[in-house]
N, C-alpha and C positions, 0 to 999 in steps of 0.2 A: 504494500500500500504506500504509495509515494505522491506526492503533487507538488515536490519542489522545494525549496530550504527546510530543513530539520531546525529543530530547537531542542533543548532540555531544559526540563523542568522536576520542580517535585511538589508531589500533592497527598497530604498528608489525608488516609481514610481509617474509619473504623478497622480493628482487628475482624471482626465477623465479615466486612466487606470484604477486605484482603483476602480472607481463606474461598469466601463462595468466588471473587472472579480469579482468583489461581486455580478453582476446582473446575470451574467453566473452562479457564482458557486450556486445562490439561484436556479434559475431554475431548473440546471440537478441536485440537494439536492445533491450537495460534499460540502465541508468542501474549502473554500478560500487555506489551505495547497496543499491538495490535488492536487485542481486547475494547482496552480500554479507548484507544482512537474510533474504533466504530462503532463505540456507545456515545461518544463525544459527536459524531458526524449526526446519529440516530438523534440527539436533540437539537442540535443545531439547523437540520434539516428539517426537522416536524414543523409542522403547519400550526401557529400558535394557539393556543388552546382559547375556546371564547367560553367566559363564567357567565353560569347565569346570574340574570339580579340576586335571586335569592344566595348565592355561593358568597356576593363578592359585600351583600350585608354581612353575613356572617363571619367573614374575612375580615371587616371595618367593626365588627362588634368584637370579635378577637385583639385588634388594637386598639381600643377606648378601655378594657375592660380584660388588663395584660395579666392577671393572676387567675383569671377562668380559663378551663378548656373547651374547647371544642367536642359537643358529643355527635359522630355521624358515622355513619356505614357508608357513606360517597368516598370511596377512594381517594376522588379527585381532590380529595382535603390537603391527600400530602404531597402534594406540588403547588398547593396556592403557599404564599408567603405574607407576615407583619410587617412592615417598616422597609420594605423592598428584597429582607434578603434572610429575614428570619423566618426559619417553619413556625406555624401553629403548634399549639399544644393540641396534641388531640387524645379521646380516649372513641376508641373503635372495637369494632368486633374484628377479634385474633384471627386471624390467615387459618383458611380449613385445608 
């Protein structure tokens, strides 16, 4: 995968993230770079997400009111952001 000048960089993740994409990148035999470049192209690329009214209340009531969580079963909770760059608190129903 190439498009022309390289860089390095370093970007500090969770221990649980580290082990699931070196588990991934072992399995489909890429390279942990790789990996992670065409998870970075996969957001960069995606079609920006549009919130409903109701999402982006809840998202402007989550930053008036910074000691409450967020209670939902909408996925889409954990990629809205507070204050431009911080997650919600959320409490959800556990991954089946």
């Amino acid at each position: 995968m190439g498009d022309g000048a390289r860089i390095k960089t370093t970007v500090e993740v969770s221990d649980e993230l580290y082990r699931r994409a070196n588990a991934e990148a072992a399995k489909s035999r890429r390279s942990l770079k790789d990996l992670i470049e065409e998870g970075l192209r996969l957001v960069l690329e995606a079609p920006p997400r549009k919130r409903s009214l109701s999402d982006a209340c809840i998202a402007r009531m989550a930053e008036l009111y910074e000691r409450h969580a967020v209670l939902t079963l909408d996925s889409d909770f954990a990629v809205y952001r507070k204050h431009g760059n911080i997650p919600l608190s959320l409490i959800s129903a556990p991954d089946r």
